[in-house]
C-alpha positions as CSV (number, residue, x, y, z in Angstrom):
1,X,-5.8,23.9,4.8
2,X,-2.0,23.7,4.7
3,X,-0.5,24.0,1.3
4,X,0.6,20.4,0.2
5,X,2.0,21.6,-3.3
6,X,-0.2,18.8,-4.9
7,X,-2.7,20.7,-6.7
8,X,-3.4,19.0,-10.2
9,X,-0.9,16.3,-9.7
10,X,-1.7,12.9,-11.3
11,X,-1.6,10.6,-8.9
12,X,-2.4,6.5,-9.1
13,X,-3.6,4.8,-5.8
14,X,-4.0,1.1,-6.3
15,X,-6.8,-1.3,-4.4
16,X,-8.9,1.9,-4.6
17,X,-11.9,0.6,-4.9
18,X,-12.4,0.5,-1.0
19,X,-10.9,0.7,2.4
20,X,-7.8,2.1,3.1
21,X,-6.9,2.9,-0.9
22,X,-10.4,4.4,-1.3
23,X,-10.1,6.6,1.4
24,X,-6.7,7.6,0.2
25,X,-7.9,8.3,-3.6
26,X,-10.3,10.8,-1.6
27,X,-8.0,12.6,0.2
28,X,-6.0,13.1,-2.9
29,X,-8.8,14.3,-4.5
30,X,-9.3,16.8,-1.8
31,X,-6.2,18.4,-2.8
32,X,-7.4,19.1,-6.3
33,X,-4.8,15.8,-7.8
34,X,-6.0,13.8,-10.3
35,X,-6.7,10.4,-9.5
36,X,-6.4,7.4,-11.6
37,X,-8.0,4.2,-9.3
38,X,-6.5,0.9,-9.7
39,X,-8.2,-2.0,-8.9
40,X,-8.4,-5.4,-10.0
41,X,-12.1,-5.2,-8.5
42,X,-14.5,-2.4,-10.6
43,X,-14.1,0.7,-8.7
44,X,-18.1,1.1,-8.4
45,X,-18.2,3.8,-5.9
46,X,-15.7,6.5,-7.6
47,X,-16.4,9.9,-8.2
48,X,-16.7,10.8,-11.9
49,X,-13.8,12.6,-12.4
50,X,-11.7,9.5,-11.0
51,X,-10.0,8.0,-14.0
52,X,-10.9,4.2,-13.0
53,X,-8.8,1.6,-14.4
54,X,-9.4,-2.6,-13.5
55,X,-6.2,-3.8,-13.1
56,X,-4.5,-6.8,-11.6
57,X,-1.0,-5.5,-10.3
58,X,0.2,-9.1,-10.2
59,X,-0.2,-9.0,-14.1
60,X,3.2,-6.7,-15.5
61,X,1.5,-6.2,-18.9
62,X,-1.6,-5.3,-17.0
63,X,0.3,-2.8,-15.3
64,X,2.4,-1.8,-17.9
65,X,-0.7,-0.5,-20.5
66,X,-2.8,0.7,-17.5
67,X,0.5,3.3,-16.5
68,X,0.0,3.9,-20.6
69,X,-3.4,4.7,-20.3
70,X,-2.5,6.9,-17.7
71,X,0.4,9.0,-19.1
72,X,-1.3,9.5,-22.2
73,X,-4.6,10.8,-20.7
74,X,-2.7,13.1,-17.8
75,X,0.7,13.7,-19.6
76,X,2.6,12.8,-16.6
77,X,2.7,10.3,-13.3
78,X,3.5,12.6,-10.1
79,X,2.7,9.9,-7.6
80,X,2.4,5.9,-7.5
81,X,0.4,4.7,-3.9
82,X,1.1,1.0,-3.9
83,X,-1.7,0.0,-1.7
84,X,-3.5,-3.2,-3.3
85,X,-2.9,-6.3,-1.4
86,X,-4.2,-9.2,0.2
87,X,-4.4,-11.8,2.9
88,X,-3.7,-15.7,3.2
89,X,-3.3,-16.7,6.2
90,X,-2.6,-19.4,7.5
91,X,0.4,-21.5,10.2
92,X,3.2,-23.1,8.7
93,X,2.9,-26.5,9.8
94,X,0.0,-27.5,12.0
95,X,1.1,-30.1,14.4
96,X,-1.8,-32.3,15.5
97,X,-1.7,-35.3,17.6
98,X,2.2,-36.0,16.5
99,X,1.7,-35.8,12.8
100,X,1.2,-32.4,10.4
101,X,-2.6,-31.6,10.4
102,X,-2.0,-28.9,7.3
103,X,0.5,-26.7,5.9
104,X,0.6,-23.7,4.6
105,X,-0.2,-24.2,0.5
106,X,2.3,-23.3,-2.0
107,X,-0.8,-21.1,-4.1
108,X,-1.4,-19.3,-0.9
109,X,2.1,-18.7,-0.5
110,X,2.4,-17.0,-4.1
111,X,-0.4,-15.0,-4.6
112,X,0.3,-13.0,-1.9
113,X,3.9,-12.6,-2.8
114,X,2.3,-12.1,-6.3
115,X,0.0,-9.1,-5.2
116,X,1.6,-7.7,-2.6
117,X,5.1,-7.7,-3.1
118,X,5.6,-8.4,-6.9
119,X,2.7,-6.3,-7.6
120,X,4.4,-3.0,-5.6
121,X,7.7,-3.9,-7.7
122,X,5.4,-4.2,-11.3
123,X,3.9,-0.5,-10.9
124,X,7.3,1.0,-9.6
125,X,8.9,-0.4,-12.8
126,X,6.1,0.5,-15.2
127,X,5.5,4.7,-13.8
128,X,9.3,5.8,-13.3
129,X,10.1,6.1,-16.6
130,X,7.2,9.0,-16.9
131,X,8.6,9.9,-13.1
132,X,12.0,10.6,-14.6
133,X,10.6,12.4,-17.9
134,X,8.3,14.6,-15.9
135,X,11.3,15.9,-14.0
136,X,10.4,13.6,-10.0
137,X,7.8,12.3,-8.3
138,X,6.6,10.2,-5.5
139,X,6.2,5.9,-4.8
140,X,4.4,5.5,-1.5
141,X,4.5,1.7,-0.9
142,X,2.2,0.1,1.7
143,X,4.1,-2.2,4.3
144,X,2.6,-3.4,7.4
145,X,3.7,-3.2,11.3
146,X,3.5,-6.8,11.1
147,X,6.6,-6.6,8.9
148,X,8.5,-5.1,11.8
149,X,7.2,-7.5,14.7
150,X,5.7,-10.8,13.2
151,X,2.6,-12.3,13.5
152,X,1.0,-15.6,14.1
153,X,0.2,-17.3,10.9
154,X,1.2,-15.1,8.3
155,X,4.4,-16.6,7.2
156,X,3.3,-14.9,3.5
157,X,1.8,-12.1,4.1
158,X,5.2,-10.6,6.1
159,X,7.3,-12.3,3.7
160,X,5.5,-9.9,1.4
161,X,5.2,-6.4,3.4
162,X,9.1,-6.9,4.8
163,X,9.9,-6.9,1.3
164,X,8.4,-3.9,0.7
165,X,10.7,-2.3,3.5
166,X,13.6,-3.4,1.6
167,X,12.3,-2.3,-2.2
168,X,11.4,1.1,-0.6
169,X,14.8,1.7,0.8
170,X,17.0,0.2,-2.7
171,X,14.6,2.6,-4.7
172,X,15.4,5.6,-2.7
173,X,19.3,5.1,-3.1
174,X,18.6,4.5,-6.8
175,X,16.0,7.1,-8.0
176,X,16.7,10.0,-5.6
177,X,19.1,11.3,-8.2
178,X,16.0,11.6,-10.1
179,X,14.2,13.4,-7.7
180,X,12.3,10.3,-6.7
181,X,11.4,10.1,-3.6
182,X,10.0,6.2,-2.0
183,X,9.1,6.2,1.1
184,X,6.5,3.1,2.9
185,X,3.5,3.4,5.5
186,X,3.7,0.4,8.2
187,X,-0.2,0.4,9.3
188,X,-1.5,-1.4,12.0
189,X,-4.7,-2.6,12.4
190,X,-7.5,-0.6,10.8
191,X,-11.1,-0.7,10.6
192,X,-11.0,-2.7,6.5
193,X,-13.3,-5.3,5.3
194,X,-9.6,-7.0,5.8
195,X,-10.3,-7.4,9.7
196,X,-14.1,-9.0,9.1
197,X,-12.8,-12.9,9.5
198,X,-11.1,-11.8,12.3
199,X,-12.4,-13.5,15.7
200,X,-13.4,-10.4,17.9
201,X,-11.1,-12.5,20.6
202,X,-8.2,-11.1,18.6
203,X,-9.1,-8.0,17.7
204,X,-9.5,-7.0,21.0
205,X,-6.3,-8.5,22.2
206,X,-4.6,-6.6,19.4
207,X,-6.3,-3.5,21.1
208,X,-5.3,-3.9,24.6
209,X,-1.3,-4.0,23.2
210,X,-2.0,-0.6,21.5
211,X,-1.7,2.2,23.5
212,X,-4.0,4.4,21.9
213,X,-6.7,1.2,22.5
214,X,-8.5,1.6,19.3
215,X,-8.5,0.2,15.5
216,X,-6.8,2.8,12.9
217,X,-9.4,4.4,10.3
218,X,-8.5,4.8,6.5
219,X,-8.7,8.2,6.5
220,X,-5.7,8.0,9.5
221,X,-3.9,6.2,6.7
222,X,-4.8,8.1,3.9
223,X,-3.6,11.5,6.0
224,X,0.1,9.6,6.3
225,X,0.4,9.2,2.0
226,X,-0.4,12.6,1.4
227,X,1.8,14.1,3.6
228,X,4.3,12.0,2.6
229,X,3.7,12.7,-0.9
230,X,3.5,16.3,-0.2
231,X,5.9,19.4,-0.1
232,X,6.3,18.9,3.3
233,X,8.2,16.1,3.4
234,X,9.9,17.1,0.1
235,X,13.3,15.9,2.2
236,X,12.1,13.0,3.1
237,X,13.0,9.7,1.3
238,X,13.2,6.2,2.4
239,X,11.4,6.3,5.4
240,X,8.6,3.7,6.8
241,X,6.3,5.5,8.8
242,X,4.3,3.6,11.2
243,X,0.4,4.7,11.5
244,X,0.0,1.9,13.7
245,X,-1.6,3.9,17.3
246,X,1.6,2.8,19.0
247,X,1.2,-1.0,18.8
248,X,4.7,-1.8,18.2
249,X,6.0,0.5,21.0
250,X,3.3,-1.3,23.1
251,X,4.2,-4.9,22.0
């Protein structure tokens, strides 16, 4: 295995208690980091050693005593994966028979701005202060190729994950003198529970525009973060990396 530098870093990875931020708590773990699992869901399948923490990102004093908890367990936050989020879709208008047949709702609207992109900017704010004691770290935020292209019916849910894009990039500019580095992954579609409402219509259509012709797997994901968060791409910062099998080049 290639040296990643990692060994016994403290790393928090939130939505980890499945898919694509399970998979990347694991491949931390392989690199002898300690993780501390975030989710606002109990984290029921960690391993032991996994410090495993229920928290609701969208909550800032949630956040605030869980990056506590952390700092004063480990002594230090190396790296932040900001990986929770969650879907609402739905069309702006629907136009039906000359008249607005639905809308998209105003709750829908927020808690996905809540999770997804408020919750990314809560955890930043609540580990760089042990970031910038401990002498640097890492904030891996999690975007989505969807930010980049658009998609039908998820007016929010981009909202969110371009907005990511753009904390990712101020954050570099403002912590690098730190030695901070923030960086994003831009996913496309990958095998999640996420995908399961999904009509297999879609899914397939998505797959014909990707040029590899398959879904992503977590663990393709989870390979992204920790080379990202890794000495390897120690001169890296900034960045949105797109783990996505080609689907915006074949768009």
């Amino acid at each position: 295995m290639i040296e990643t530098g990692l060994n016994g870093k403290v790393v928090i990875v939130t939505g980890a208690a499945a898919g694509i931020g399970h998979a990347t708590a694991m491949r931390f773990s392989l690199e002898g980091c300690r993780v501390a699992a975030w989710d606002v869901q109990p984290c029921e399948h960690c391993p032991p050693d996994w410090f495993a923490l229920q928290v609701d990102v969208a909550d800032p004093a949630d956040v605030e005593a869980a990056a506590r908890a952390v700092a004063e367990k480990f002594g230090r936050i190396d790296v932040l994966v900001n990986n929770a989020g969650i879907l609402r879709d739905g069309q702006l208008v629907k136009w039906r028979d000359g008249a607005v047949g639905g809308r998209m709702s105003d709750e829908d609207f927020s808690r996905v701005i809540d999770v997804n992109l408020k919750g990314v900017f809560h955890c930043a704010r609540a580990v760089v202060p042990y970031m910038i004691r401990g002498g640097g770290g890492v904030i891996l935020n999690a975007s989505s190729v969807v930010a980049l292209y658009g998609n039908f019916g998820q007016t929010n849910y981009i909202a969110s994950k371009a907005g990511v894009i753009g904390m990712t990039k101020v954050w570099a500019r403002e912590l690098g003198r730190y030695r901070i580095r923030v960086n994003a992954v831009a996913p496309g579609l990958v095998e999640t529970s996420i995908l399961k409402g999904m009509p297999e219509k879609v899914l397939e259509e998505m797959k014909r525009h990707t040029p590899l012709g398959r879904l992503g797997r977590p663990e393709e994901i989870a390979e992204a973060y920790v080379w990202l968060a890794s000495d390897a791409a120690s001169f890296i910062t900034g960045a949105v990396l797109s783990v996505d099998g080609g689907i915006v080049t074949g768009t």
